[in-house]
C-alpha positions as CSV (number, residue, x, y, z in Angstrom):
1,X,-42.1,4.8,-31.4
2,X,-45.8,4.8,-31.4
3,X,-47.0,7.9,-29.8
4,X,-50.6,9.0,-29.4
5,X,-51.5,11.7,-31.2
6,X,-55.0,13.4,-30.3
7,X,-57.7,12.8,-27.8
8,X,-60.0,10.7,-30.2
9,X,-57.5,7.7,-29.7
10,X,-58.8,7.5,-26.2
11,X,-62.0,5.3,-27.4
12,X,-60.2,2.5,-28.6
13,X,-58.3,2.2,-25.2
14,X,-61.3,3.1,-23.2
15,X,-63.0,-0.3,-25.1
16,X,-61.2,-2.8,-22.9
17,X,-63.4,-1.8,-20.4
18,X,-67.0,-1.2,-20.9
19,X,-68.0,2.4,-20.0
20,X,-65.0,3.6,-19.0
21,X,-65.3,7.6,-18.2
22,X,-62.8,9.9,-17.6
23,X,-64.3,13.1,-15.7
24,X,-63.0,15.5,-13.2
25,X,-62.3,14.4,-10.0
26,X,-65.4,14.6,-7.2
27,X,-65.3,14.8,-3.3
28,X,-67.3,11.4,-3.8
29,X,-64.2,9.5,-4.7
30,X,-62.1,10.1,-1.7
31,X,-62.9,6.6,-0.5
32,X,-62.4,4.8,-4.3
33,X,-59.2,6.8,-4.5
34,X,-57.7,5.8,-0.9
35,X,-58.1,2.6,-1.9
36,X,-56.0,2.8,-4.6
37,X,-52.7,4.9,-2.8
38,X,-53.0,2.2,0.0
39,X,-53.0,-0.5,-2.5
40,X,-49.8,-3.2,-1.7
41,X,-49.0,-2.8,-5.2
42,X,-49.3,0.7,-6.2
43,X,-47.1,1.5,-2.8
44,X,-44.3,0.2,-4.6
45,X,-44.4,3.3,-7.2
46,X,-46.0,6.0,-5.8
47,X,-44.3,8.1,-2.8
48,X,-47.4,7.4,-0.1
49,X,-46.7,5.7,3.0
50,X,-48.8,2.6,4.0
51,X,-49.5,5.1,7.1
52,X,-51.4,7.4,5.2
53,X,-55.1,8.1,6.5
54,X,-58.1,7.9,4.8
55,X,-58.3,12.5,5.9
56,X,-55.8,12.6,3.8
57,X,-56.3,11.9,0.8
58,X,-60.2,14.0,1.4
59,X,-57.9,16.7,2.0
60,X,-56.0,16.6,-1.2
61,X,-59.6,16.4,-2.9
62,X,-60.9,19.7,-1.2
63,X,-57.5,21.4,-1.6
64,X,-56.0,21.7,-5.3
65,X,-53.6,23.8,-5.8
66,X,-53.1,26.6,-7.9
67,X,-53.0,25.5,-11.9
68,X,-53.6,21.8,-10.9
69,X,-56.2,19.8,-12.8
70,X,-57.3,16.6,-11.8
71,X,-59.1,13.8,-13.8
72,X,-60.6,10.3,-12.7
73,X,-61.3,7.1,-14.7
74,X,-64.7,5.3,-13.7
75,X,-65.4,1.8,-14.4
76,X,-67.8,-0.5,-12.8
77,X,-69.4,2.7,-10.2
78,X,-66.1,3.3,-8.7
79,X,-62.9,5.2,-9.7
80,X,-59.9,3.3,-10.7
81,X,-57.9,6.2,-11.9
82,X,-56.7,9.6,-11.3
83,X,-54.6,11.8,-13.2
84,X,-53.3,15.6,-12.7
85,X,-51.6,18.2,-14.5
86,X,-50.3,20.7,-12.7
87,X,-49.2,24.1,-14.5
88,X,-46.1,26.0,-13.0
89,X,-46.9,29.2,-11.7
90,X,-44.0,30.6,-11.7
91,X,-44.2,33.1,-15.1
92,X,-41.2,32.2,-16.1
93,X,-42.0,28.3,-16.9
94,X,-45.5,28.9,-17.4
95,X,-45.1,26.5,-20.6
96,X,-44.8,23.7,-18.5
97,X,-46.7,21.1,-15.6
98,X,-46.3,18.2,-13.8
99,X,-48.0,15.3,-14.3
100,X,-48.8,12.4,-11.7
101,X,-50.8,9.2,-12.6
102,X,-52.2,6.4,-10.7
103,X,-54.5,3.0,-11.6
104,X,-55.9,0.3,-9.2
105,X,-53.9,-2.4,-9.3
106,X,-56.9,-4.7,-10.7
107,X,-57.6,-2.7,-13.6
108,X,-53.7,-2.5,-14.7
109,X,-53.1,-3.3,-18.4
110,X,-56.6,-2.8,-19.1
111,X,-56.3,0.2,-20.8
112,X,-56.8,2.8,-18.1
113,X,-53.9,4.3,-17.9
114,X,-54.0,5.2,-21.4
115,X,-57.5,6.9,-21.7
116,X,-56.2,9.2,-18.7
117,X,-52.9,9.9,-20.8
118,X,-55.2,11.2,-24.0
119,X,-57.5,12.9,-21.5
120,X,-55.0,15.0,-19.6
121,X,-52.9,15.5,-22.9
122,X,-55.5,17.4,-25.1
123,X,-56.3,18.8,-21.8
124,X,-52.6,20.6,-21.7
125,X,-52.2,20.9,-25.1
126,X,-55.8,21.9,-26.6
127,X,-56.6,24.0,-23.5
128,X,-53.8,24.9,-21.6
129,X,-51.3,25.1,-24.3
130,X,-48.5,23.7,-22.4
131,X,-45.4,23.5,-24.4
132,X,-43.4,21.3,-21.8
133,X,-45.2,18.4,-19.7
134,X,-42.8,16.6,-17.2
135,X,-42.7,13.7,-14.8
136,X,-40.9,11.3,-13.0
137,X,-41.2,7.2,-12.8
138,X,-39.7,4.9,-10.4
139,X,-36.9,3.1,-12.5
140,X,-38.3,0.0,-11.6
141,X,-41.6,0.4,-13.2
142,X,-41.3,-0.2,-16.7
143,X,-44.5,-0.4,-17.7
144,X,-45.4,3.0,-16.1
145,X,-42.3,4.1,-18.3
146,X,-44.0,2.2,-21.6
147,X,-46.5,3.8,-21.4
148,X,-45.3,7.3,-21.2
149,X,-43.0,6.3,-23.8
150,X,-46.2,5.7,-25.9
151,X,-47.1,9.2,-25.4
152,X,-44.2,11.1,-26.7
153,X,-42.4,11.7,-23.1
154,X,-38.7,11.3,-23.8
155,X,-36.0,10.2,-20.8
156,X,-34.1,13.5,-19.8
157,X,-32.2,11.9,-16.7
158,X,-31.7,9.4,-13.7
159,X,-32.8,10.9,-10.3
160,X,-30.3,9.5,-7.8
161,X,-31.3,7.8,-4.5
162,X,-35.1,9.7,-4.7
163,X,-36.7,6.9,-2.8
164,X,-36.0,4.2,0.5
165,X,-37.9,1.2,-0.2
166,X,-37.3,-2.4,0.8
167,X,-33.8,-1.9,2.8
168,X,-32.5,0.1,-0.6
169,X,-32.5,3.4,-2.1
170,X,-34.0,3.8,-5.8
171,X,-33.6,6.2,-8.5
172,X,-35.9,7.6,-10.7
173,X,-36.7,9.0,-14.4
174,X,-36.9,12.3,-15.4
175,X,-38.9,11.9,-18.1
176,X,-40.9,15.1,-20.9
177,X,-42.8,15.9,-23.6
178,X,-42.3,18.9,-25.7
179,X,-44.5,20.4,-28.9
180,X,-44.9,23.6,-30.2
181,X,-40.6,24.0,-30.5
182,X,-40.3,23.2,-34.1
183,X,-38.2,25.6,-35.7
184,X,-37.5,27.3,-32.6
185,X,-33.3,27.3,-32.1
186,X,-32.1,25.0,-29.6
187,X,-31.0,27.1,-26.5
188,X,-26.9,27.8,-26.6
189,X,-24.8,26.9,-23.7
190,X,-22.5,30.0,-24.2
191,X,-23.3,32.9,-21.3
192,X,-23.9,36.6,-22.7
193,X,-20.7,38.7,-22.8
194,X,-19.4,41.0,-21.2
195,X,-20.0,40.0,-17.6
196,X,-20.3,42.6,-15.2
197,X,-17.8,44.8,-13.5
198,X,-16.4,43.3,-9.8
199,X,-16.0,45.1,-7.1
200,X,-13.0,45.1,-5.2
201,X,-11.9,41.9,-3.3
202,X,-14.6,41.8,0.0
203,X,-13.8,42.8,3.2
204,X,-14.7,40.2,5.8
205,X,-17.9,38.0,4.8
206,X,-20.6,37.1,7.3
207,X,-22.8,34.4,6.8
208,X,-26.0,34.2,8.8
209,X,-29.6,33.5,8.5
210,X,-31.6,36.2,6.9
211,X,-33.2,39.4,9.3
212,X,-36.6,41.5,8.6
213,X,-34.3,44.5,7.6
214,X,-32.2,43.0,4.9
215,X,-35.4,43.3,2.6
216,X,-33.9,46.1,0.9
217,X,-31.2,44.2,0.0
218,X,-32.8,41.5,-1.4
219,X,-34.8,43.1,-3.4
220,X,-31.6,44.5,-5.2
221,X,-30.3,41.0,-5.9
222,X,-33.7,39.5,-6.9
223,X,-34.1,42.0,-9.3
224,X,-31.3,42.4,-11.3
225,X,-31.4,41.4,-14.8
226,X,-28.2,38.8,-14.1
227,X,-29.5,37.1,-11.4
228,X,-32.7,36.8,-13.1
229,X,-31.0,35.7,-16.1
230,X,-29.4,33.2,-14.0
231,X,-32.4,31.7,-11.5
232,X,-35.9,31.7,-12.0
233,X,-36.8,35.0,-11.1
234,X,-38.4,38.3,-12.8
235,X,-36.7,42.3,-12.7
236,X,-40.7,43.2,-12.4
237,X,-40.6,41.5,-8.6
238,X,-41.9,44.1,-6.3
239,X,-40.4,44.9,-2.8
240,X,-43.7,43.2,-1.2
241,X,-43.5,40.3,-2.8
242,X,-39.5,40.3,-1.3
243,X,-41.2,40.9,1.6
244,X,-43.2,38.1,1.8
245,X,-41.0,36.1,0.7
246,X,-38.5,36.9,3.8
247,X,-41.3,36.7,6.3
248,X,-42.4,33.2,5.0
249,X,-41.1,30.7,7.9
250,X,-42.4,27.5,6.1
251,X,-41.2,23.6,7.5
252,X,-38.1,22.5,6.1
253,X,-37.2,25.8,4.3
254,X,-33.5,26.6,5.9
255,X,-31.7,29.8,4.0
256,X,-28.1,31.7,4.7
257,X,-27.4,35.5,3.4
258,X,-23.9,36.6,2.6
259,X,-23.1,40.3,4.0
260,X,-20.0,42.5,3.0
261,X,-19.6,46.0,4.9
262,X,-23.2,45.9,6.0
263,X,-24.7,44.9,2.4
264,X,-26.4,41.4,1.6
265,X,-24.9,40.4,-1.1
266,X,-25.7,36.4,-2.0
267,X,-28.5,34.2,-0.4
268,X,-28.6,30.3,-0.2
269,X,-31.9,28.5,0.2
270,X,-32.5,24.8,1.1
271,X,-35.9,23.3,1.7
272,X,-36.7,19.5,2.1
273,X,-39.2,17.8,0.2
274,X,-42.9,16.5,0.8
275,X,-44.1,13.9,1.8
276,X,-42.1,12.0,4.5
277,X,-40.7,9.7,1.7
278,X,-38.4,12.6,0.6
279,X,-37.6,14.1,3.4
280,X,-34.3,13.2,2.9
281,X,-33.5,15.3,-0.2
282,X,-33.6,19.7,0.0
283,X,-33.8,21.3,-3.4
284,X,-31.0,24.5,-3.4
285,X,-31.4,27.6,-5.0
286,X,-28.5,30.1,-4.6
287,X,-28.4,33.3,-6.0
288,X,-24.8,36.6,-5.9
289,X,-24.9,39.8,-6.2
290,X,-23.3,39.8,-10.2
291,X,-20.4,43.0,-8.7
292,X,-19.6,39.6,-6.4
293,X,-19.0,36.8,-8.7
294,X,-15.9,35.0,-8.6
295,X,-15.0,36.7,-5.3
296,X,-15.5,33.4,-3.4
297,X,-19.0,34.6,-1.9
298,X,-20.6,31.8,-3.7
299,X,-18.5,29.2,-2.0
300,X,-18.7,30.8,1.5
301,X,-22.6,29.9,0.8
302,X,-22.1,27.0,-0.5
303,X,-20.1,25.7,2.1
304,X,-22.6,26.6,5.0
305,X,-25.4,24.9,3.0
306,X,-23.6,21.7,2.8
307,X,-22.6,21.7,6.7
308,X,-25.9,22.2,7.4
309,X,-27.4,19.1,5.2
310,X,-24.6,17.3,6.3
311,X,-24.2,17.7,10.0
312,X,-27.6,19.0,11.0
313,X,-30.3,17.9,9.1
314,X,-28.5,14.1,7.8
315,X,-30.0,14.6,4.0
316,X,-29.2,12.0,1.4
317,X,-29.6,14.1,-1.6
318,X,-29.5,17.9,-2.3
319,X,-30.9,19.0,-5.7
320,X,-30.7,21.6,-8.0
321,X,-31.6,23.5,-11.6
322,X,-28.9,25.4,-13.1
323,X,-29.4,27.1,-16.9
324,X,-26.8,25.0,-19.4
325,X,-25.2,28.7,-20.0
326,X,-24.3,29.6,-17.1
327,X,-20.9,27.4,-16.9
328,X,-19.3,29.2,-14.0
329,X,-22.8,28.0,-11.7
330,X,-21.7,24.5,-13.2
331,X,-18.2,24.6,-11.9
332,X,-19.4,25.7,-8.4
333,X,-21.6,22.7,-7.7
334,X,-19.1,20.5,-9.6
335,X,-16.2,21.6,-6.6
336,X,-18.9,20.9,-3.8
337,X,-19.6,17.2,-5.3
338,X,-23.0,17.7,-7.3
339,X,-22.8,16.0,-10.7
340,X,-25.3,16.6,-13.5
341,X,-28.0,13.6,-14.0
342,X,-29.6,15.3,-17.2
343,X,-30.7,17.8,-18.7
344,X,-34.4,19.7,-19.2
345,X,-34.9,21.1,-22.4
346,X,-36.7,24.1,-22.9
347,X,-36.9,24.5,-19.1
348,X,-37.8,28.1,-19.3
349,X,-37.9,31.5,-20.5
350,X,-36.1,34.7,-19.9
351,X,-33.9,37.8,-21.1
352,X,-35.5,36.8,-24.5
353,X,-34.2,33.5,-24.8
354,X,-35.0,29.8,-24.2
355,X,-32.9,28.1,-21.6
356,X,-32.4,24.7,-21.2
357,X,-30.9,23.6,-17.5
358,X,-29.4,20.5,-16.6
359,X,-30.3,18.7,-12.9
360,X,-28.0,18.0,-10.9
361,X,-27.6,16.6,-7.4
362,X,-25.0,15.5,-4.7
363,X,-25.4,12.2,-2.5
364,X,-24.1,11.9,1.0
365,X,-22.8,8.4,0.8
């Protein structure tokens, strides 16, 4: 494979075109980059609608969000590119962004798409010092996948059904670049011994949508070192931030509590994707108090989550992250019909390990 190395590479690609420049992005190029989202052609593997106003896309420009970084290619007085990293924020996989990258369909194969590649690249590594850079491509775009292939970023999975396009449903690639991991140990799939004590079996279970006063509660569960080892989150959380978190009523977030004998002891989250193209898929996140585990609490949640995507909100696709050593997580999706489509390596950090955590998904045929 011939992978780019370093940033001085991006001359000779930037040569195809006579004073090409790659530069942060500027309000000034709202109108240069509509053009190229509303494009016939670039429709076809990007997840814009044809519907999509001009305010938009001035919006995104005035808006960035936290950790993202945004280049632009200009050629002839106009932009014909635009490129974005966008770093995690959550501590946890602060190693790792998301990348995005788009060209004018008149200025494909020209060599554009590669001097935004070398720019954003010694951007995350030379600056940022991202460890993990990740993105996805439409299957059905190879040369999109070529070229990222060119860079270093390795295939990790198949995305199921991720996009409705032309009477069908189409998958996409997971697709990542790691550096900085050499000699670091791979990440085990065995989960830490001894698990923790259970309670008794549970008395009768209730599930229900979450109230102001179970903060308490969940601040317990989000802060326990094995449910942190086990999602994404941190045993420095502070009760505000549980707080906040429990007063956020965002669109398309939809969440379920488990209580036993007046304590909440699981929680279940599903919240449907942006834009409209994705609507039709919820990421899940799930988390049990550990004294619970393998007392069913996790299926009572699971079950309610499901019903709800199913009957209620008509999803196609529920997605999730679970670590590669935590099996038991594994064998609970598995029974309610989501089956692993690969696996990110290096995913994250926690409990003084590296985890790697395969994605998996379930499709309402």
């Amino acid at each position: 494979m011939n992978v780019i190395q370093n940033f001085d590479e991006r001359a000779a690609f930037a040569s195809k075109i006579q004073n090409l420049v790659v530069r942060p992005v500027h309000p000034n190029d709202a109108a240069d980059l509509y053009a190229i989202i509303t494009h016939p052609q670039a429709l076809r593997t990007l997840v814009q609608l044809p519907s999509m106003e001009f305010a938009e896309t001035e919006e995104w420009i005035k808006a960035p969000k936290p950790g993202q970084h945004r280049l632009v290619a200009e050629a002839d007085g106009r932009a014909v590119g635009s490129v974005s990293v966008s770093q995690h924020q959550n501590p946890r996989l602060a190693h790792g962004g998301q990348l995005g990258l788009m060209v004018h369909y008149d200025y494909w194969g020209k060599g554009v798409g590669s001097a935004l590649m070398a720019a954003i690249l010694d951007l995350a590594d030379n600056w940022l010092n991202l460890k993990r850079v990740e993105l996805d491509v439409f299957a059905h775009n190879p040369a999109a996948i070529h070229l990222y292939e060119k860079f270093g970023f390795e295939l990790e999975g198949t995305r199921r059904c991720v996009l409705y396009q032309g009477g069908q449903w189409w998958d996409d690639l997971a697709m990542a670049r790691l550096r900085g991991f050499e000699g670091v140990a791979r990440p085990v799939d065995v989960p830490p011994a001894p698990r923790p004590s259970r309670q008794p079996p549970p008395g009768p279970v209730t599930i229900r949508p979450p109230r102001i006063e179970d903060a308490a509660g969940l601040y317990a569960l989000f802060r326990h070192p094995a449910v942190c080892r086990t999602t994404l989150q941190l045993p420095s959380q502070e009760i505000g931030k549980t707080e906040e978190r429990l007063n956020a009523h965002l669109p398309g977030l939809h969440r379920f509590v488990a209580e036993v004998d007046g304590r909440v002891v699981g929680m279940i989250i599903l919240i449907q994707k942006k834009p409209q193209r994705l609507a039709h898929i919820a990421g899940l996140g799930m988390m049990v108090a550990p004294d619970y585990w393998g007392q069913g609490i996790g299926s009572r949640l699971m079950e309610a989550a499901v019903d709800l995507a199913d009957n209620w909100l008509n999803l196609k696709r529920i997605e999730l992250d679970v670590n590669t050593d935590n099996p038991a997580g594994v064998r609970l999706y598995e029974k309610f019909g989501f089956v692993i489509e690969g696996r990110k390596r290096f995913q994250a950090y926690g409990d003084g390990r590296w985890a790697d955590s395969y994605f998996m998904a379930r499709i309402q045929e």
